[in-house]
N, C-alpha and C positions, 0 to 999 in steps of 0.2 A: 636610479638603481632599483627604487623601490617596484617601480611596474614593471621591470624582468625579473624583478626574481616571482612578485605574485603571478603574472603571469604564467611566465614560466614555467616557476611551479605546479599550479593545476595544469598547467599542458601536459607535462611531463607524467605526473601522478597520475592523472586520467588516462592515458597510454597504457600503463602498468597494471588497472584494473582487468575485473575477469569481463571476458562480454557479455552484456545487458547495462554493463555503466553509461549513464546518458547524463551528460554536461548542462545540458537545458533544462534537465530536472532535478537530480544531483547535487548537495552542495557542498563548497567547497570544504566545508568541515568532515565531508565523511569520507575525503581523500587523507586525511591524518586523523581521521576514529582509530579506534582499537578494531583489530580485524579487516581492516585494509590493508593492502596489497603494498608492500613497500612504503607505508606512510610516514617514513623517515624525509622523503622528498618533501611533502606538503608542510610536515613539522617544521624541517629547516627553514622552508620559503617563508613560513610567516614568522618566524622567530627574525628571519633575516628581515623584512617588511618592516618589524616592530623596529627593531635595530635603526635602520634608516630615517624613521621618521622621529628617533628621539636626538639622532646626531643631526638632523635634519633642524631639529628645534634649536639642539644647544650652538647651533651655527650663525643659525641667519640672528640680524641685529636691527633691519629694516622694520622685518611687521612687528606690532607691539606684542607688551611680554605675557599679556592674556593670551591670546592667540599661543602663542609658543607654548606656553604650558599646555594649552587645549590639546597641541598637539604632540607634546611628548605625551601625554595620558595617552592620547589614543593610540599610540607606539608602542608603551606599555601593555596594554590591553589585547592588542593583536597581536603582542609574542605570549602574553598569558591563553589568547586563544589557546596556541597550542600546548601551554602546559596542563592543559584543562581538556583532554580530547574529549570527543564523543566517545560514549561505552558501547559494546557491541549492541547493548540490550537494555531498556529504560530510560530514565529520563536524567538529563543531568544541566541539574542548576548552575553549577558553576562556570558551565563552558555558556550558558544560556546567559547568566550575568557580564561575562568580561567579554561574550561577540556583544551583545547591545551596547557596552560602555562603547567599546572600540565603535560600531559603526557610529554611533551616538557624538562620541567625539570627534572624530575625521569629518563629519559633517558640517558639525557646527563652529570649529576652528576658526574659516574665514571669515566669519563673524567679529570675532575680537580680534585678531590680526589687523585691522584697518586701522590706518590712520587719520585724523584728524585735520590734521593742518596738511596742505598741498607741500612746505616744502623739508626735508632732511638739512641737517646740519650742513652736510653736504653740498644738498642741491635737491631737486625733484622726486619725490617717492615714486619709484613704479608703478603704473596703474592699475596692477594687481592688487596693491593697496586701497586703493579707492574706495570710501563707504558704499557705494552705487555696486561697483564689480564684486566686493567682497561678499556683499549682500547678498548679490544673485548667485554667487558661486555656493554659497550656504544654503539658498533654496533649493538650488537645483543638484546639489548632495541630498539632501533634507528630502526631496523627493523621488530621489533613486532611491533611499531606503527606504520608503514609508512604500512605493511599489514593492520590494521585496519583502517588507512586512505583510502586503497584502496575498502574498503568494502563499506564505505557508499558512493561512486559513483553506490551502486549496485550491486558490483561486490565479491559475497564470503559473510560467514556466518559475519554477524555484531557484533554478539552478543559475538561469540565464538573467535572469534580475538579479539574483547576487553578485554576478562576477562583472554585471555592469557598474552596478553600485561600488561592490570593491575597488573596481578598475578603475572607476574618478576619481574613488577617495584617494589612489594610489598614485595619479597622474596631477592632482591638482597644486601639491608641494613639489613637485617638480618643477612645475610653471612659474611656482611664485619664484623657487631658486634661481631658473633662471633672468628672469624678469630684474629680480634684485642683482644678481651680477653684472644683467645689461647698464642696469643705474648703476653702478656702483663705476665701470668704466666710461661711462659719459660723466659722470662726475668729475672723474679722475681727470679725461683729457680736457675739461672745461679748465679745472683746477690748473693743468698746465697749461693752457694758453693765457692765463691770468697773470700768471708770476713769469713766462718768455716775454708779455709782449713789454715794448718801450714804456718805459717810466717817465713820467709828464711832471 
């Protein structure tokens, strides 16, 4: 849910601008600044994004419970985005502290999410789990945003590095969700072939 609605959202928002808005330079936060065009769309998307990924934490039970905090923070942080918009004019701290938290957090998540031991109470942990995938998934967050940190020095499309970066951060709790439900029904139908088959 969470990458339709961020998605979405700046699609949608970015439509509603006046012409000269460019998506590859433009970032997502100045679709719900003050003085944007209908930025009631971009505010919801990320309020709703934050939302997602804090029920998203208090859900799953597979990746560890560091991780899960990591990532309701960064849930947190991306609906304060928007109660923190960009002002029409100057400089603003606060929206500049809670997008670093947020990118900051959805990064590094997978990190602590991983598990240790190969197997669940159950049976097998996802391999989304995995110290190895979790790992790489954290760098390669970890370096979507440090590209977009390097954009607004000027250097490279602003726009289009953030909504890549975003767009991971928003797909890769997905994955895990998924991934954990697969495990979660191979467990289950293991579980029942154990207690149908004949007793010896």
């Amino acid at each position: 849910m969470a990458p339709v609605l961020l998605i979405g959202g700046w699609t949608l928002a970015a439509r509603r601008q006046p012409i000269g808005f460019d998506s590859t330079v433009d970032t997502i936060s100045a679709l719900a600044a003050r003085g944007a065009t209908d930025r009631w769309l971009m505010t919801a998307a990320l309020i709703g994004v934050g939302v997602c990924h804090v029920v998203t934490a208090l859900g799953l039970s597979q990746p560890a419970r560091a991780g899960r905090i990591v990532l309701g923070l960064g849930g947190v942080a991306t609906a304060l985005v928007a109660v923190f918009p960009l002002p029409i004019a100057g400089p603003a701290p606060e929206h500049a502290v809670v997008a670093g938290l947020a990118f900051a957090a959805l990064a590094v998540w997978p990190a602590f999410a991983w598990r240790r031991h190969s197997r669940s109470p159950a049976g097998l942990y996802p391999a989304v789990l995995r110290p190895v995938v979790a790992f790489a998934a954290a760098v390669v967050l970890l370096g979507l945003v440090g590209w977009f940190t390097t954009t607004l020095t000027g250097v490279g499309p602003t726009g289009l590095a953030e909504r890549v970066a975003a767009g991971a951060q928003a797909c890769w709790p997905l994955v895990v969700v998924l991934s954990c439900r697969r495990s979660s029904r191979a467990d289950a139908g293991a579980a029942g072939r154990d207690t149908s088959g004949p007793v010896k």
